[in-house]
Kinemage of the C-alpha trace (Angstrom):
@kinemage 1
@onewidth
@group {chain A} dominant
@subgroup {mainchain}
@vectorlist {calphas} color= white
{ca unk a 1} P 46.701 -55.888 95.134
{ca unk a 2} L 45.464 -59.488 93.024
{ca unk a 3} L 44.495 -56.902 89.951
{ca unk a 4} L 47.906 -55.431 89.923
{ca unk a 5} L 49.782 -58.066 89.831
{ca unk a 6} L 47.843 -59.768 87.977
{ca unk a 7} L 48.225 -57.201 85.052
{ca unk a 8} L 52.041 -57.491 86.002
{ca unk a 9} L 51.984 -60.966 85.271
{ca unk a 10} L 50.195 -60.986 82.051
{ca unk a 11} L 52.038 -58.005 80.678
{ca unk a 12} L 55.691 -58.341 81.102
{ca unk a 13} L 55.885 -55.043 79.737
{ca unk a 14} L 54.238 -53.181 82.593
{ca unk a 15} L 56.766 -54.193 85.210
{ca unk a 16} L 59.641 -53.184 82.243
{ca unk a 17} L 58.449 -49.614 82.956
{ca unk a 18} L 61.490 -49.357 85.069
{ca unk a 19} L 63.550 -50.858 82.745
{ca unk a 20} L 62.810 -48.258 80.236
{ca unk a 21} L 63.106 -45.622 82.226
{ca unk a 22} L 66.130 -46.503 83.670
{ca unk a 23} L 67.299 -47.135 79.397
{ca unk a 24} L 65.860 -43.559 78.823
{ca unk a 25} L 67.842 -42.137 81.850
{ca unk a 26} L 71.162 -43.719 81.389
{ca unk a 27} L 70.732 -42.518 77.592
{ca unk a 28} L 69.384 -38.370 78.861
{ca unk a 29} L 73.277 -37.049 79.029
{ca unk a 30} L 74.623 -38.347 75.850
{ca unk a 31} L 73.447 -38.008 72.433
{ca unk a 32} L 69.817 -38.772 70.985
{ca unk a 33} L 68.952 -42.237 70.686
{ca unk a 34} L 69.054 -42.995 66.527
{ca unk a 35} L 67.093 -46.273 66.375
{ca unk a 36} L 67.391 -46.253 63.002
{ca unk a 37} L 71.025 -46.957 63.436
{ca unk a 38} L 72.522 -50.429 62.464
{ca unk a 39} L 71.971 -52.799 65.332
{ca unk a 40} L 75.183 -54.952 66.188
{ca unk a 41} L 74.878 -58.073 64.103
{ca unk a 42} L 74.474 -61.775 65.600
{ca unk a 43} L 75.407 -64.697 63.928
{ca unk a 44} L 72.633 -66.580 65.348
{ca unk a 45} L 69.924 -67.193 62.793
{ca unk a 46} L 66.454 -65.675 63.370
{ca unk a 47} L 64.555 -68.914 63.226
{ca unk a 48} L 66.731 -70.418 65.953
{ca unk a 49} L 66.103 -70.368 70.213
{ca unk a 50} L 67.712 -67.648 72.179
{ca unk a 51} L 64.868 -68.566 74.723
{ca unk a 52} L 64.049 -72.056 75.826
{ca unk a 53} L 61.918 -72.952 78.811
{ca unk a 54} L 61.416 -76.515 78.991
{ca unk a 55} L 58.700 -78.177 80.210
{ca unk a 56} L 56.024 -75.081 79.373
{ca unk a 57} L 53.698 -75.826 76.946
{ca unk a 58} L 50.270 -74.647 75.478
{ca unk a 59} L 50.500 -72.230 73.038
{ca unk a 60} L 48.456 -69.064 74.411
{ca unk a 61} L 47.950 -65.262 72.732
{ca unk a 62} L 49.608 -63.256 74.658
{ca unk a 63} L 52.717 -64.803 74.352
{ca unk a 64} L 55.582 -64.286 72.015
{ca unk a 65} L 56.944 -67.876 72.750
{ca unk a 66} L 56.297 -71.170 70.533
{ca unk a 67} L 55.205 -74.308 72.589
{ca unk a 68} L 57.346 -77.527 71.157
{ca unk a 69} L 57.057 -81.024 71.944
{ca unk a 70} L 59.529 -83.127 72.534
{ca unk a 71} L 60.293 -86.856 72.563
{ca unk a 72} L 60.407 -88.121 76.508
{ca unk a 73} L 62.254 -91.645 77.267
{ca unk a 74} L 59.908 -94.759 76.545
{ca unk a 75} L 57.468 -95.484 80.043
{ca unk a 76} L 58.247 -91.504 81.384
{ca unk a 77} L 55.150 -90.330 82.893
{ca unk a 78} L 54.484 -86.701 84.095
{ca unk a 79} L 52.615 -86.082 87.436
{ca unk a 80} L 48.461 -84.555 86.664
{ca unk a 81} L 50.120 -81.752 88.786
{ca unk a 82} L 52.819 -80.899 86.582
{ca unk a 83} L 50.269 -81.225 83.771
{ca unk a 84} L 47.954 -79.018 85.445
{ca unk a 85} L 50.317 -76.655 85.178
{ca unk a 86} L 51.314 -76.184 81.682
{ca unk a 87} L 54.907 -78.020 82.345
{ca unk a 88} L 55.576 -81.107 80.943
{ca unk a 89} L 59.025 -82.389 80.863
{ca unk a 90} L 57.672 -83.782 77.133
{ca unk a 91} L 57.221 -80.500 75.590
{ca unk a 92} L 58.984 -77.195 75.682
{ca unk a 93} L 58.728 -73.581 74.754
{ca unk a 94} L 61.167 -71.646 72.853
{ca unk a 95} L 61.230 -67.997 71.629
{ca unk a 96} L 63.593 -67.284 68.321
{ca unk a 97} L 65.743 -64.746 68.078
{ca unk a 98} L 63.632 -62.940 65.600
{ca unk a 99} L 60.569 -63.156 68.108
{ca unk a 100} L 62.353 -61.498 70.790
{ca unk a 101} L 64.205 -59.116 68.863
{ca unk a 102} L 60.628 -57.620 67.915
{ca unk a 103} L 59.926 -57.357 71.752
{ca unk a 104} L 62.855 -56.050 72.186
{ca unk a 105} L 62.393 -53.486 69.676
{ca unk a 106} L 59.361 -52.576 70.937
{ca unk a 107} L 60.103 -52.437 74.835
{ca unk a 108} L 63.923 -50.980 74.817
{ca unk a 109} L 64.123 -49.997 71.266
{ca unk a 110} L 68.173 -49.619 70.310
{ca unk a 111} L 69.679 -51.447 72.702
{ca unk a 112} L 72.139 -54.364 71.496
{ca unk a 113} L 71.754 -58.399 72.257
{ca unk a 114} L 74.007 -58.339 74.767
{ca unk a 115} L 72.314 -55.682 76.820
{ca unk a 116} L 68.598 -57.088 76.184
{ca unk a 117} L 69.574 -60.123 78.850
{ca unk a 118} L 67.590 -58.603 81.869
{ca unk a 119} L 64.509 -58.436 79.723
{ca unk a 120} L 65.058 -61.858 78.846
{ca unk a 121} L 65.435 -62.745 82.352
{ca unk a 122} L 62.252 -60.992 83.262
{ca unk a 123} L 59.998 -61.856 80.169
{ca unk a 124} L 60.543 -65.760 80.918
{ca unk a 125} L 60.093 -65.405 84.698
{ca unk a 126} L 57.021 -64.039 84.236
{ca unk a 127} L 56.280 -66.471 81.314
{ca unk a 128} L 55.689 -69.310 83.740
{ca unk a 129} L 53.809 -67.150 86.016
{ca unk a 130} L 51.670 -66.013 83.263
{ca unk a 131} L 51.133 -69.939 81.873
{ca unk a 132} L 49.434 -70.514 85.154
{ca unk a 133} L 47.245 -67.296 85.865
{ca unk a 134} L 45.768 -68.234 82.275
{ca unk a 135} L 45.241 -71.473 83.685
{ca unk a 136} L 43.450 -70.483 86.722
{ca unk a 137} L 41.440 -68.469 84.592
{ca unk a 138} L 42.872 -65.373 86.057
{ca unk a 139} L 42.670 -63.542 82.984
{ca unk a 140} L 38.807 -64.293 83.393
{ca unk a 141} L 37.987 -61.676 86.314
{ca unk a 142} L 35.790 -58.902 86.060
{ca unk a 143} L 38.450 -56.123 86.182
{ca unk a 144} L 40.662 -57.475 83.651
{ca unk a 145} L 38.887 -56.379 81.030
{ca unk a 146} L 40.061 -52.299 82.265
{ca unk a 147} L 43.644 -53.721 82.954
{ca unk a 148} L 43.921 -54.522 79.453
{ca unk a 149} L 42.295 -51.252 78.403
{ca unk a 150} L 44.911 -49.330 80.550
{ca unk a 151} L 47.391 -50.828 79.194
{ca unk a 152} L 46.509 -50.891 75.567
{ca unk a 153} L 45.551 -47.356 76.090
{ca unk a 154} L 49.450 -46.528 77.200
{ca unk a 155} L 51.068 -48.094 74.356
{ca unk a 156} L 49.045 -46.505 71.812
{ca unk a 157} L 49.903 -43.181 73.879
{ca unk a 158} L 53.696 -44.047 73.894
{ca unk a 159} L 53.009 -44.528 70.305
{ca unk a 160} L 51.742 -41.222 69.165
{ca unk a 161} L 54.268 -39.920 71.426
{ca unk a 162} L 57.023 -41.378 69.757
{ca unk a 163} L 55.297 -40.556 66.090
{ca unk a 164} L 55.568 -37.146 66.973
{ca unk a 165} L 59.253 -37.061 67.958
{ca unk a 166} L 60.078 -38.528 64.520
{ca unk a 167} L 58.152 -36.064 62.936
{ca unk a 168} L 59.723 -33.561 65.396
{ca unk a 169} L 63.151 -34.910 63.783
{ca unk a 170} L 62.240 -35.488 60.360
{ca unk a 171} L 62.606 -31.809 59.483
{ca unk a 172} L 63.593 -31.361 55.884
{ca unk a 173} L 67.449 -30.070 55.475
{ca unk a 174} L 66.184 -27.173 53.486
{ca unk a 175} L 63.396 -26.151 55.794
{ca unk a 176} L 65.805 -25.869 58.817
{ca unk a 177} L 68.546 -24.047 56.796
{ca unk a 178} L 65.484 -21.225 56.424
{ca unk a 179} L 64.209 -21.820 59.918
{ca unk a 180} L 67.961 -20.854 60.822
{ca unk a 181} L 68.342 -17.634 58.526
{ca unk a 182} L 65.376 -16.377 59.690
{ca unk a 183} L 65.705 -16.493 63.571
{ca unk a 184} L 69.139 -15.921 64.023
{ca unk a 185} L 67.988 -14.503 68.057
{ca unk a 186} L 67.024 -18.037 68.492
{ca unk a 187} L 69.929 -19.910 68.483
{ca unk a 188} L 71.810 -16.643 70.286
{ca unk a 189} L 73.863 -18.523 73.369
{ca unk a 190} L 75.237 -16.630 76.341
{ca unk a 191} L 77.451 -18.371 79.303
{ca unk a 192} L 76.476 -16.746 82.231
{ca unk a 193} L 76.948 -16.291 86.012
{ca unk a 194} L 73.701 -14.738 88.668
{ca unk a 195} L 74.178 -13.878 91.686
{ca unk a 196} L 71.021 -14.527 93.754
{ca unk a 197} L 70.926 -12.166 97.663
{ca unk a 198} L 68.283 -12.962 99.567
{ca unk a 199} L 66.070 -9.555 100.317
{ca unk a 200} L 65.165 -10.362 103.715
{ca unk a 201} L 66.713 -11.807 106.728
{ca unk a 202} L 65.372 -15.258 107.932
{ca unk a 203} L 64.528 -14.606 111.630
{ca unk a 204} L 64.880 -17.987 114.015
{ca unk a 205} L 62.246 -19.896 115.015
{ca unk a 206} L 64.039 -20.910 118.144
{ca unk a 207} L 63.684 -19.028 121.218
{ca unk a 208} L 65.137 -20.379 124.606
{ca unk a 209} L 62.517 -18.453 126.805
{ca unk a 210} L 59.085 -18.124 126.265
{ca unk a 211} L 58.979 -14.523 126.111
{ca unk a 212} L 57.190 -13.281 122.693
{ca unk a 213} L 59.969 -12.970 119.657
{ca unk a 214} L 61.234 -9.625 119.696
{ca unk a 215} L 59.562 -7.373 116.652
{ca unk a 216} L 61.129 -7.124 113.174
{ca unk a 217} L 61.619 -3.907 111.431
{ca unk a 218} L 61.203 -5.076 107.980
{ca unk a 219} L 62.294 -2.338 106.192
{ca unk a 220} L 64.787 -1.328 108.281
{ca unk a 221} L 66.017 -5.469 107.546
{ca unk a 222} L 64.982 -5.412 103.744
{ca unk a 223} L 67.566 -1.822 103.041
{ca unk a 224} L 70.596 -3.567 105.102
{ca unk a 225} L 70.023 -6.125 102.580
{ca unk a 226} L 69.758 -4.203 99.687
{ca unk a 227} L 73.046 -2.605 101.084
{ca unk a 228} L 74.965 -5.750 101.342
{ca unk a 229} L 73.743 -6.408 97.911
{ca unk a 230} L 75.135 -3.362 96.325
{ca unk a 231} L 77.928 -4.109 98.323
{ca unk a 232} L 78.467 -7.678 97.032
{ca unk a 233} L 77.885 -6.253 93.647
{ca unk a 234} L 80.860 -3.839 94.007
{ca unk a 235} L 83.033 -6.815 94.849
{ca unk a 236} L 81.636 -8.785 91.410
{ca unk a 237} L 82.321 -5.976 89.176
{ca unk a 238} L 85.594 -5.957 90.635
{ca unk a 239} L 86.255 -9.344 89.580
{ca unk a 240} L 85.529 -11.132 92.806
{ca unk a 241} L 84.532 -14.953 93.100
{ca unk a 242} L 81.003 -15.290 92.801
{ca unk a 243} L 80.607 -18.353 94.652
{ca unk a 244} L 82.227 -16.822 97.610
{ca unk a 245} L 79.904 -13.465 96.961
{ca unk a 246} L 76.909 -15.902 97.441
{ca unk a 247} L 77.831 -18.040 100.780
{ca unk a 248} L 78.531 -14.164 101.861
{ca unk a 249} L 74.881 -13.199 101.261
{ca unk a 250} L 73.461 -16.136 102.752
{ca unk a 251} L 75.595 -15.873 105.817
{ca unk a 252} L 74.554 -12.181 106.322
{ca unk a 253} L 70.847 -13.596 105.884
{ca unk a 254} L 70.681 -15.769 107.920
{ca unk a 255} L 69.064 -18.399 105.578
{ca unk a 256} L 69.289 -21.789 106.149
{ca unk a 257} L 69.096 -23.147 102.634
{ca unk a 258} L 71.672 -23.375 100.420
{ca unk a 259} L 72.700 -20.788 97.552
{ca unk a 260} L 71.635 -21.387 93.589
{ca unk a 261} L 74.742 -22.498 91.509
{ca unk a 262} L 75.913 -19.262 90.839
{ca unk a 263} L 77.301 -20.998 87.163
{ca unk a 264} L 74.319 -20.741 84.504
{ca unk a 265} L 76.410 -22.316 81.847
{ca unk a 266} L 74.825 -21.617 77.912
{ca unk a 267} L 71.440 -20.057 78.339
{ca unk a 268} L 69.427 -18.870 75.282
{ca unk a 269} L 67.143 -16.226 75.162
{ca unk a 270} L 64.173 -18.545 75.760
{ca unk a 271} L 65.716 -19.910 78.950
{ca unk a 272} L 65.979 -16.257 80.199
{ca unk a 273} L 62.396 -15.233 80.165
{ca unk a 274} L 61.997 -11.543 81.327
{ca unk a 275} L 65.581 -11.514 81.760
{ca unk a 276} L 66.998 -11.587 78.438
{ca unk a 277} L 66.576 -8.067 76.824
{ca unk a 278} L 68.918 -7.481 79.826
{ca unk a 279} L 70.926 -9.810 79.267
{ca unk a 280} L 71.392 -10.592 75.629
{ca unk a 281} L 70.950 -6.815 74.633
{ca unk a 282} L 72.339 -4.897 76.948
{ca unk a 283} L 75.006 -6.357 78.946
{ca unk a 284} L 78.372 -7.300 77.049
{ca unk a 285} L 80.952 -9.974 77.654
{ca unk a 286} L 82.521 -9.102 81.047
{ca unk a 287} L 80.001 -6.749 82.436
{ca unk a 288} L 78.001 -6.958 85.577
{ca unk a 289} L 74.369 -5.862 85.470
{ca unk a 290} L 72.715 -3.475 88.192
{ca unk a 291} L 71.133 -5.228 90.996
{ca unk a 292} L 67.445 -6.579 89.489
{ca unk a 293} L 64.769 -7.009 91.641
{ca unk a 294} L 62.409 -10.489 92.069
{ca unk a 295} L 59.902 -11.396 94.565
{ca unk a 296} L 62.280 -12.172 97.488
{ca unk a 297} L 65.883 -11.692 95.975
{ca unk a 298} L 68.014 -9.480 94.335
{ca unk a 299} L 69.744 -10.883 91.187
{ca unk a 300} L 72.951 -9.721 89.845
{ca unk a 301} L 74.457 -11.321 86.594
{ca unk a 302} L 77.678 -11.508 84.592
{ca unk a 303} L 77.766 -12.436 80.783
{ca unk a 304} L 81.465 -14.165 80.731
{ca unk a 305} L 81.073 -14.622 76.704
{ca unk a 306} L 78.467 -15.001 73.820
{ca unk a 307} L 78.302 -16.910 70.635
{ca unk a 308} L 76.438 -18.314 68.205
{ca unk a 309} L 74.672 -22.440 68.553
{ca unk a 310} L 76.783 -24.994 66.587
{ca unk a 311} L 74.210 -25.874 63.667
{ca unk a 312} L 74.030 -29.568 65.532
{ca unk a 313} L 72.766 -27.932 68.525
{ca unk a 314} L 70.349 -25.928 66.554
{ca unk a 315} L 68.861 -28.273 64.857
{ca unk a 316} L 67.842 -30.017 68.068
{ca unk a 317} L 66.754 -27.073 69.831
{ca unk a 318} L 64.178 -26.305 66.297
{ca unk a 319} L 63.199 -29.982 67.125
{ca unk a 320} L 62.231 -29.772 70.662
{ca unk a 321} L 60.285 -26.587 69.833
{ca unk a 322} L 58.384 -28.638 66.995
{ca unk a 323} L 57.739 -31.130 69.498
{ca unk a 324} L 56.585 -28.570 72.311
{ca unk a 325} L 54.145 -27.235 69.509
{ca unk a 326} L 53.082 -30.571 68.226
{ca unk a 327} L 52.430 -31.718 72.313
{ca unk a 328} L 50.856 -28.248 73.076
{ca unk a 329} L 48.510 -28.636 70.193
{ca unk a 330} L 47.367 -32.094 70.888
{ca unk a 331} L 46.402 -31.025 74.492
{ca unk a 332} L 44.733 -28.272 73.647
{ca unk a 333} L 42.762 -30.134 70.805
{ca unk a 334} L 40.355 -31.188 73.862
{ca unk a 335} L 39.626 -30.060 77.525
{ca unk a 336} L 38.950 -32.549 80.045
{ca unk a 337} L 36.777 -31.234 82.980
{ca unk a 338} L 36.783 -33.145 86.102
{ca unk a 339} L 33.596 -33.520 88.278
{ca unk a 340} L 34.145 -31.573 91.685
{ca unk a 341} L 31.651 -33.487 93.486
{ca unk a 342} L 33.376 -36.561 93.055
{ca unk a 343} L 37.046 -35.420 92.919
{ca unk a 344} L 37.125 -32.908 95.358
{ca unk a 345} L 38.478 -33.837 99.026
{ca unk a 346} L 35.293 -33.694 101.620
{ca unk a 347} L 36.133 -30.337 104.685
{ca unk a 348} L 37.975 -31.778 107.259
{ca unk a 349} L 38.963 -34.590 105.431
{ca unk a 350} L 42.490 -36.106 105.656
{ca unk a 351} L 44.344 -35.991 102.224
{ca unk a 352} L 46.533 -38.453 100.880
{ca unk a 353} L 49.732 -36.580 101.801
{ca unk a 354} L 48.281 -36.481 105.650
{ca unk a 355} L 47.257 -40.514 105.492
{ca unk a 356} L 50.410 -41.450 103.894
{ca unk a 357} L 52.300 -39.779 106.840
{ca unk a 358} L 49.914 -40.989 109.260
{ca unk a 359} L 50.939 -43.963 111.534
{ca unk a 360} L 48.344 -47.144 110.637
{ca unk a 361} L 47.539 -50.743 110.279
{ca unk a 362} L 48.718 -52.085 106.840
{ca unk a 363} L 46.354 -50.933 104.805
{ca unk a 364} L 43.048 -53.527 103.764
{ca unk a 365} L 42.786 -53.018 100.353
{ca unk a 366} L 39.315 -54.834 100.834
{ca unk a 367} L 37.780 -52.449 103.343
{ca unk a 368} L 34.878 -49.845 101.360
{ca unk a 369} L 36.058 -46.990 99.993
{ca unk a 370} L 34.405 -43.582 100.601
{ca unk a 371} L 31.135 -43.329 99.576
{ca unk a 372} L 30.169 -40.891 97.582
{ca unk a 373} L 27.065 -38.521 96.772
{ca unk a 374} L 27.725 -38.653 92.818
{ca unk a 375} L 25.496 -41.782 91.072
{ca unk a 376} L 27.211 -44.366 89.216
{ca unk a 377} L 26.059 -43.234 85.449
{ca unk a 378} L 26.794 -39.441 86.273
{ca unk a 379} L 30.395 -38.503 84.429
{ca unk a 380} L 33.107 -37.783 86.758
{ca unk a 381} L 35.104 -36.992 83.571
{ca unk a 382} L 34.235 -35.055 80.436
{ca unk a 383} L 36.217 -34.510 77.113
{ca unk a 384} L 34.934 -31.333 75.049
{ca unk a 385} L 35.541 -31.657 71.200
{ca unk a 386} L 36.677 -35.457 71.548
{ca unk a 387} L 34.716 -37.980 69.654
{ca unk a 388} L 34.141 -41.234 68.545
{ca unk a 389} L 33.882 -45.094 70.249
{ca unk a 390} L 37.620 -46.935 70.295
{ca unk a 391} L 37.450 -50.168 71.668
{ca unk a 392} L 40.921 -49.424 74.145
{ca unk a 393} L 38.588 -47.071 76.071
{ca unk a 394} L 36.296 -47.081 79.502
{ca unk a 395} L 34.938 -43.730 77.796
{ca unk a 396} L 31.725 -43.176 75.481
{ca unk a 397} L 30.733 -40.476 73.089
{ca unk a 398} L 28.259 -38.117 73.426
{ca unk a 399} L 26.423 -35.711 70.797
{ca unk a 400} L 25.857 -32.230 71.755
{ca unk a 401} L 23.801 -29.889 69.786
{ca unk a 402} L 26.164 -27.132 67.554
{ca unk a 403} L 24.640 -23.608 67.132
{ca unk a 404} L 22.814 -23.638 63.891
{ca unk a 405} L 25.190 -22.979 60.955
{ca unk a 406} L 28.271 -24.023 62.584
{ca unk a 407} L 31.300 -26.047 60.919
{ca unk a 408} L 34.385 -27.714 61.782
{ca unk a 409} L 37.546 -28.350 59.521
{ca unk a 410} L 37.900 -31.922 58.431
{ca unk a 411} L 41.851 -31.632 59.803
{ca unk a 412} L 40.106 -31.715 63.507
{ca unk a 413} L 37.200 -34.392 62.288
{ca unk a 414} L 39.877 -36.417 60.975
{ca unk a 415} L 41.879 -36.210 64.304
{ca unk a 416} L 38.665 -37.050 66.310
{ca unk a 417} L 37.595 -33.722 67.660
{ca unk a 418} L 35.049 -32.175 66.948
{ca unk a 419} L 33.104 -28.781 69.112
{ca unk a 420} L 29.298 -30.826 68.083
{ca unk a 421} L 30.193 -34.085 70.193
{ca unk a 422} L 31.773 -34.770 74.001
{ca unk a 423} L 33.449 -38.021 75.369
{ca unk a 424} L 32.326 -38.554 78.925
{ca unk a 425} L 33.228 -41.154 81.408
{ca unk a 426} L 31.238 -42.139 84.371
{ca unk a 427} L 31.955 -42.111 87.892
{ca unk a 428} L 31.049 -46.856 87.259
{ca unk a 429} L 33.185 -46.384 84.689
{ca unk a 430} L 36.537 -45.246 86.172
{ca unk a 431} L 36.065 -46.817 89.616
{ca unk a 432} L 36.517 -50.220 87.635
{ca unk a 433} L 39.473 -49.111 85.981
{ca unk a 434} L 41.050 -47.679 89.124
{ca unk a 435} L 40.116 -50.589 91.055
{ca unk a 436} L 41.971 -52.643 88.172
{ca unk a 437} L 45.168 -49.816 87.939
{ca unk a 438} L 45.440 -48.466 91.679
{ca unk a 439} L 43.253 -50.628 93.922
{ca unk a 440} L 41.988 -49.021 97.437
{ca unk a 441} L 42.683 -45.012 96.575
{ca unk a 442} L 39.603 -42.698 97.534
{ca unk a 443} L 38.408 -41.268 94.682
{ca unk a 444} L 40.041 -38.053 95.521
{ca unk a 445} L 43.288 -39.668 95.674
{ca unk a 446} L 42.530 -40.554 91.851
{ca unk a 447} L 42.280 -37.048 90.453
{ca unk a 448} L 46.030 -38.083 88.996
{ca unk a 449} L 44.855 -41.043 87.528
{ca unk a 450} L 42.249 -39.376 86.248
{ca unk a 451} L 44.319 -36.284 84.713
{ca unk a 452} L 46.515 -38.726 83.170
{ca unk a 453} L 44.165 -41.142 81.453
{ca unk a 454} L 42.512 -37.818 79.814
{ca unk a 455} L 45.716 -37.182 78.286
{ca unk a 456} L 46.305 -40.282 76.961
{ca unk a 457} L 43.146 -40.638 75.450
{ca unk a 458} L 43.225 -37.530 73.911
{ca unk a 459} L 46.956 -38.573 72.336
């Protein structure tokens, strides 16, 4: 628990990971954030305090904040605790309007002055709690060192992510006009309604005697079902309510959970999957389709109309897609394996779901973990095709021998990959950083962490 909040207090920006998510969230329904857009002007200057925090001093490097003294009335004195502390009530520490604006920008890009207050709030808070961790020499203990890597590793990630959404978007006028000609079954919308009948009955669990259940004909059960779906499919074609249509099939089944939102809305054809030579080629506004069979229902659907994607929509549907491709082909630029011996849960062992259910003591973050049979300098991770020694990383690069006469591109040797070399990290290695990141957690409890880290590395 001291590493993690330790990193929280010496990176303001970790604990804003709500903050930006709850930004990103509020921003999902409306349209894309554009932070190239003009920011709402302030009349305060960019030189002058929006920030000031008096009595902290020392000018330190992770801050953004500029330590200033001040003049104190003649024969004021300041207590050796106060000064111990990094506050002196003859100094102060201010941040300008053009320092935090660059935070800003950087944590919770686009949003104006006025709505940046919480992370003001927040970064000076934890200002003053950093001041004295640095003095305590906090940021001095042997974990740090992966905190920081972690960290720096995310940003750099969250960078590359957001380079290739601007490439995603930056797709020239002319380019999408052909992209649009060309794939006219792309951008092909339907509004549509299913119908989803469950195929068998759900039989209760409940019995008040303990006499055996009685024996289920399931075939005789799955053709009364089919029945009342034809049945129910009558009744749609006929212009009946589908919502009602569905609460009747789940009554008749028996089932306990609710019924799918029988409304699709828009769907394109890539939404459909296996569905949409059915539905986009076949059925016309207004008809009903024959009952269609899945794995434990029967479907039934409706095309109400169909029409073409406003250009606006297309547009952003051609840039997910470039994103999807740009994302797809990052991740499969490398393939991290993950050593079994150390990742895999021991028989009879309790998982994390079971222990986090489990009734216990708080938990002793200081008690030994689980030892395990895999030696310190043997790699619990390994990254095929990724290369090269970055200073933000707990991994380390390893040559392999390439079959004689073999070549790569320079486009993958200039994004770091190449088939001759391997990035491996040992099972030393990422205990320290998830000692540092998520203190306490068996190592198979760290197969996440682990996934995620080799996805990040590789972006």
């Amino acid at each position: 628990m001291q590493q993690r909040c330790l990193v929280l207090i010496l990176f303001p920006w970790l604990a804003l990971g709500l903050t930006c998510a709850e930004v990103q969230a509020s921003q999902a329904s409306s349209s894309p954030l554009n932070t190239s857009a003009p920011v709402p002007t302030s009349s305060v200057a960019p030189d002058v305090p929006v920030i000031t925090i008096d009595g902290l001093c020392h000018d330190i490097p992770w801050s953004i904040a500029t330590p200033v003294a001040t003049s104190r009335p003649a024969g004021s004195a300041n207590s050796g605790s106060a000064r111990s502390q990094g506050r002196d009530a003859g100094c102060k520490t201010v941040i300008t309007r053009a320092a935090f604006e660059k935070l800003a920008s950087a944590v919770a890009p686009g949003n104006p002055p006025q709505a940046n207050l919480r992370l003001a709030h927040l970064y000076s808070e934890q200002l003053i709690l950093a001041h004295r961790a640095h003095e305590l020499v906090l940021d001095k203990d042997p974990d740090f060192e992966y905190s920081v890597k972690f960290q720096d590793l995310q940003v750099l990630s969250r960078t590359m992510s957001n380079h290739l959404q601007q490439q995603a978007d930056n797709m020239p006028e002319a380019e999408f006009e052909k992209y649009y000609k060309e794939h006219p079954k792309e951008f092909e919308e339907v509004e549509l309604m299913r119908l989803t009948v469950p195929k068998r009955k759900q039989q209760s669990s409940e019995s008040a005697s303990s006499a055996p259940p009685p024996r289920v004909d399931t075939a005789a059960d799955e053709a009364a079902m089919k029945a009342e779906a034809e049945k129910i499919r009558s009744v749609a074609v006929a212009g009946g309510d589908f919502e009602k249509l569905e609460e009747e099939a789940y009554t008749v089944a028996n089932a306990d959970e609710s019924p799918l939102e029988p409304a699709m809305g828009k769907v394109t054809r890539a939404k459909l999957g296996q569905f949409q030579k059915l539905v986009f080629d076949e059925l016309q506004p207004g008809q009903v389709s024959a009952l269609v069979s899945s794995e434990d229902e029967w479907l039934i659907f409706k095309v109400v109309s169909k029409q073409i994607m406003p250009r606006d929509e297309a547009k952003m549907l051609v840039s997910q897609q470039r994103l999807k491709e740009a994302w797809d082909s990052l991740r499969n630029s490398a393939k991290p394996k993950f050593n079994d011996a150390y990742f895999k849960t021991p028989p009879n062992a309790e998982g994390p779901e079971q222990a986090a259910v489990r009734s216990s003591p708080p938990h002793d973050e200081s008690a030994s973990a689980p030892t395990s049979s895999v030696a310190p300098d043997v790699p619990v991770i390994t990254i095929d095709g990724l290369c090269h020694d970055i200073p933000w990383s707990i991994a380390t690069p390893v040559a392999t021998s390439r079959p004689a006469g073999s070549a790569n591109s320079g486009s993958a040797r200039s994004q770091g990959r190449d088939a001759g070399c391997k990035t491996v990290i040992t099972r030393a290695a990422f205990e320290k950083l998830a000692s540092a990141v998520a203190p306490g957690n068996p190592p198979q409890a760290n197969l996440r962490l682990a996934h995620l880290y080799s996805e990040q590395l590789i972006l």
